[in-house]
C-alpha positions as CSV (number, residue, x, y, z in Angstrom):
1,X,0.0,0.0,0.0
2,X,1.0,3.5,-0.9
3,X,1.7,5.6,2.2
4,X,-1.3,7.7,2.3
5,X,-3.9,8.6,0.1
6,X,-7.5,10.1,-0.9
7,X,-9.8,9.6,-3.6
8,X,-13.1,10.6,-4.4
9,X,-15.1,9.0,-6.8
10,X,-19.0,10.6,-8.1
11,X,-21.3,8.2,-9.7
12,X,-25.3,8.1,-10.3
13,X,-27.3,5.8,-9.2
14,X,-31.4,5.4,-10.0
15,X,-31.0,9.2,-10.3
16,X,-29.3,9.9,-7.2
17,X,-26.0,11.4,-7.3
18,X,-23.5,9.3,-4.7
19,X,-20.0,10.8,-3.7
20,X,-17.9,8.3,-2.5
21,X,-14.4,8.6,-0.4
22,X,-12.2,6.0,-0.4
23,X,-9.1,6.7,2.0
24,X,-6.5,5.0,4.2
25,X,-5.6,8.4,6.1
26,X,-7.5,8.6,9.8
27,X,-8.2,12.1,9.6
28,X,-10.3,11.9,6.7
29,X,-12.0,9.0,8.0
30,X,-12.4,10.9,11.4
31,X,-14.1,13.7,8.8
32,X,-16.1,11.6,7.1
33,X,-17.3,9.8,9.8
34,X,-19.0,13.4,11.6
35,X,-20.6,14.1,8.4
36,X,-22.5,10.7,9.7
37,X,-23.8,12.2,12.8
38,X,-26.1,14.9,11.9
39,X,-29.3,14.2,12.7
40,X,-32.3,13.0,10.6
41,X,-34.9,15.3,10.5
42,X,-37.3,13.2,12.2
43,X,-34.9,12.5,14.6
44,X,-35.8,8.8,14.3
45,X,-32.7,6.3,15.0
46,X,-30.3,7.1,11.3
47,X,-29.6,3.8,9.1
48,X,-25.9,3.3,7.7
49,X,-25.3,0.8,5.3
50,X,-22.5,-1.3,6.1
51,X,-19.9,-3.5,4.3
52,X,-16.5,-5.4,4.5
53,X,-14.8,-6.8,1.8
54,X,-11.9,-9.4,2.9
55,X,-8.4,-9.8,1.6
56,X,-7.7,-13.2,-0.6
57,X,-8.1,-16.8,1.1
58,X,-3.9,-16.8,1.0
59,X,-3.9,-14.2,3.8
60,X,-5.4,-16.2,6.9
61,X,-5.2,-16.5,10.5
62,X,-5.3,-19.5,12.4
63,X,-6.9,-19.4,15.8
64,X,-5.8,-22.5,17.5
65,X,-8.5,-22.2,20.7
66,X,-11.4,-21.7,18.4
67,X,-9.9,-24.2,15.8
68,X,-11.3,-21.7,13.2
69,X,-9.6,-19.8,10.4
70,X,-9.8,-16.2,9.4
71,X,-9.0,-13.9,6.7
72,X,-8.1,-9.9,7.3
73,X,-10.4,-7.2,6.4
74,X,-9.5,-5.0,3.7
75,X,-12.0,-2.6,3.2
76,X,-14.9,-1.2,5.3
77,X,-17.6,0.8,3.4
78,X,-20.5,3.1,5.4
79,X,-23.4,5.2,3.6
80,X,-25.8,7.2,4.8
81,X,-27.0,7.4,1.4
82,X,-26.4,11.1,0.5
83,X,-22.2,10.0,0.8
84,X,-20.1,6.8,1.1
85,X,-17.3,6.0,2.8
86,X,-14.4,3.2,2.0
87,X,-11.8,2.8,4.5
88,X,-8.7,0.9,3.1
89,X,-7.4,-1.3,6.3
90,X,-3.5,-2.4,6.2
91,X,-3.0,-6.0,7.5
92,X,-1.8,-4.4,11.0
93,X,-3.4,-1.2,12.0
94,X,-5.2,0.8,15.1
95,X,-8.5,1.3,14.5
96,X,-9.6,5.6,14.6
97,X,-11.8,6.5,17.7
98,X,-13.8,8.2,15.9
99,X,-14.7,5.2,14.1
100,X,-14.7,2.9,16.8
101,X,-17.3,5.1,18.5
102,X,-19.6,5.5,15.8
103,X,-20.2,1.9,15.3
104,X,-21.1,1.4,19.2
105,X,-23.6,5.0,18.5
106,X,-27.3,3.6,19.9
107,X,-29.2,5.9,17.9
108,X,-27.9,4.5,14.6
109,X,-28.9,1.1,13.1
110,X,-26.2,-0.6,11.0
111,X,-27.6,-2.5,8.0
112,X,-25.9,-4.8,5.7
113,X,-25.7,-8.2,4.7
114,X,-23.9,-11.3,6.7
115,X,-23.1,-8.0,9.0
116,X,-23.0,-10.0,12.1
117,X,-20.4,-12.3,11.0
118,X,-18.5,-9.4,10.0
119,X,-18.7,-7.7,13.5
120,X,-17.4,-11.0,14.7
121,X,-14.8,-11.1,12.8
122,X,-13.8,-7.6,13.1
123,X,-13.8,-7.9,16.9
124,X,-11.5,-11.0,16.6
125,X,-9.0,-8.4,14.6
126,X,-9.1,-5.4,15.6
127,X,-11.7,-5.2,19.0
128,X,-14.5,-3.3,16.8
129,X,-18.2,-4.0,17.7
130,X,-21.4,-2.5,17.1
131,X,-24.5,-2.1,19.0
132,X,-27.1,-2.4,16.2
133,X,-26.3,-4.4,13.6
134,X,-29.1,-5.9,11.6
135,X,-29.3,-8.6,9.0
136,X,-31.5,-7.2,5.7
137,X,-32.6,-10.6,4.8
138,X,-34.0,-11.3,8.5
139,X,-35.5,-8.1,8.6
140,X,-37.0,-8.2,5.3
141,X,-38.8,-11.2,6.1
142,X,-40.1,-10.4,9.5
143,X,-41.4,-7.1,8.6
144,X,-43.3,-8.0,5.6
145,X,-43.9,-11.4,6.8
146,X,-42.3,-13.4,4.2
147,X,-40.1,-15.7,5.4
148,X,-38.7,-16.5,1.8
149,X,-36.7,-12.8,1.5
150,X,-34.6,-14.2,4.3
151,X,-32.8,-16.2,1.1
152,X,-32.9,-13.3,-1.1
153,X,-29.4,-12.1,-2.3
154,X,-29.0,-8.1,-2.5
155,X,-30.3,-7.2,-5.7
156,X,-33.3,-9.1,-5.4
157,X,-34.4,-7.7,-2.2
158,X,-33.7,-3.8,-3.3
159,X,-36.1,-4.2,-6.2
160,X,-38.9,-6.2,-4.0
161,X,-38.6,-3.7,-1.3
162,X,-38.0,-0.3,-3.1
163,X,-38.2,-1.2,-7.0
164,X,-34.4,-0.3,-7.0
165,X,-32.7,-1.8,-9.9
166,X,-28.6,-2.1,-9.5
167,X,-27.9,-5.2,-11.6
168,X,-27.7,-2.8,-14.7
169,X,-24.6,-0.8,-12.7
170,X,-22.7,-3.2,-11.7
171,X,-19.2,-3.4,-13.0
172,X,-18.4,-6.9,-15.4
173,X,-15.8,-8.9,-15.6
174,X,-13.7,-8.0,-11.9
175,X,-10.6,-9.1,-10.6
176,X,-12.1,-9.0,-7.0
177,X,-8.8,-8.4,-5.6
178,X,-9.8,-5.9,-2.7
179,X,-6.3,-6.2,-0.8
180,X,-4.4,-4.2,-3.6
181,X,-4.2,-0.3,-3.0
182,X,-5.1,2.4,-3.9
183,X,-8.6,0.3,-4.4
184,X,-9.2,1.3,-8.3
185,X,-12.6,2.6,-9.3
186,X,-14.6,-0.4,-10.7
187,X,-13.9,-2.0,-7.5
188,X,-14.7,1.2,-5.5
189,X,-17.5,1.3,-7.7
190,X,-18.8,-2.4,-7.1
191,X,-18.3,-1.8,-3.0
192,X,-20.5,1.7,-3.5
193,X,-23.6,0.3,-5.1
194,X,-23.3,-2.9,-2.4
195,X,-23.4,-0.5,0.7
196,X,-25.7,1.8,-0.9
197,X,-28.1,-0.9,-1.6
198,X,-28.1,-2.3,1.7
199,X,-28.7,1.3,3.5
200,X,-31.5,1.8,0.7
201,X,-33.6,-1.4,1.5
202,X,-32.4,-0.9,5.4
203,X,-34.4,2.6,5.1
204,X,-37.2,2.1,3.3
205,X,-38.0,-1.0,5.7
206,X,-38.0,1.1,8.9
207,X,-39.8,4.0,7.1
208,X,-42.3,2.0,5.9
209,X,-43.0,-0.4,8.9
210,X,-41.6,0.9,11.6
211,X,-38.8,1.0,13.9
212,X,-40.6,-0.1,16.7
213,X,-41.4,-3.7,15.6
214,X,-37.9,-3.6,15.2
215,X,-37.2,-3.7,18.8
């Protein structure tokens, strides 16, 4: 990885212009990450989309208690859906206060898929946790009471729950290499429409049913 670097990357998607950051300097990340924490204007709990994307299988760690085997993040992506935010991680690193904090914040619900695996495995690495993190397939199905969007992967459930069609953005044809930096911009691309999907259908759920079934 270079030493230190910033790139921001505009794209459109469903008619909504997304600016996305992708950074492996704290103090942008530390900026970004209060852009996060104004508050909605119904002052109902905020929804962030959330993502990790994990170095290659060849980069693992063996934990001999657990007798379980784990690969190192590489990338973290947040989106509040006005602005995204992808964090390059280096194999070894100390993870930003402000970021730490954010994710423990009780007024905002993290959303994302396989998101509580992640957590798990982020607090195996690094010691991050979060206090809300909700699975969109599980939620899907228990607010609208169809158990079968539980199996639903990503682009399925954003048209179903908000008519939101990504397929037709995606980038073709990847070399899903996420630990190389600086992350290029098909593969920033890919990790934008991915995070901004999951805080889309995370939204429109809660809007439309509720937050208090939720709870």
């Amino acid at each position: 990885m270079s030493k230190f670097h910033t790139n921001i990357l505009s794209l459109e998607l469903s008619g909504e212009e997304i600016k996305t950051t992708i950074t492996n300097e704290w103090k942008v990340v530390d900026d970004h990450i209060w852009s996060f924490l104004h508050p909605t204007d119904s002052y109902r709990t905020k929804v962030i989309g959330f993502d990790i994307e994990w170095r290659p299988t060849l980069s693992l760690d063996y934990d001999a208690t657990s007798s379980r085997t784990w690969t190192r993040p590489a990338t973290l992506q947040l989106c509040d859906g006005h602005s995204c935010l992808i964090v390059e991680l280096p194999p070894k690193f100390d993870v930003p206060f402000a970021l730490r904090n954010f994710l423990r914040q009780p007024n905002y619900t993290f959303v994302g898929y396989g998101i509580k695996d992640n957590f798990v495995s982020l607090e195996r690495h690094c010691g991050i946790g979060c206090k809300n993190a909700v699975e969109l397939g599980t939620l899907a199905a228990t607010l609208m009471n169809a158990p079968q969007l539980s199996f639903c992967g990503v682009d399925e459930l954003a048209f179903v729950v908000d008519k939101l069609d990504v397929r037709k953005y995606r980038p073709l044809e990847l070399d899903l290499n996420w630990g190389s930096y600086p992350l290029n911009n098909e593969l920033a691309k890919l990790a934008t429409i991915n995070v901004y999907s999951y805080h889309k259908i995370g939204s429109k759920l809660l809007e439309r049913y509720g937050y208090i079934r939720l709870l």
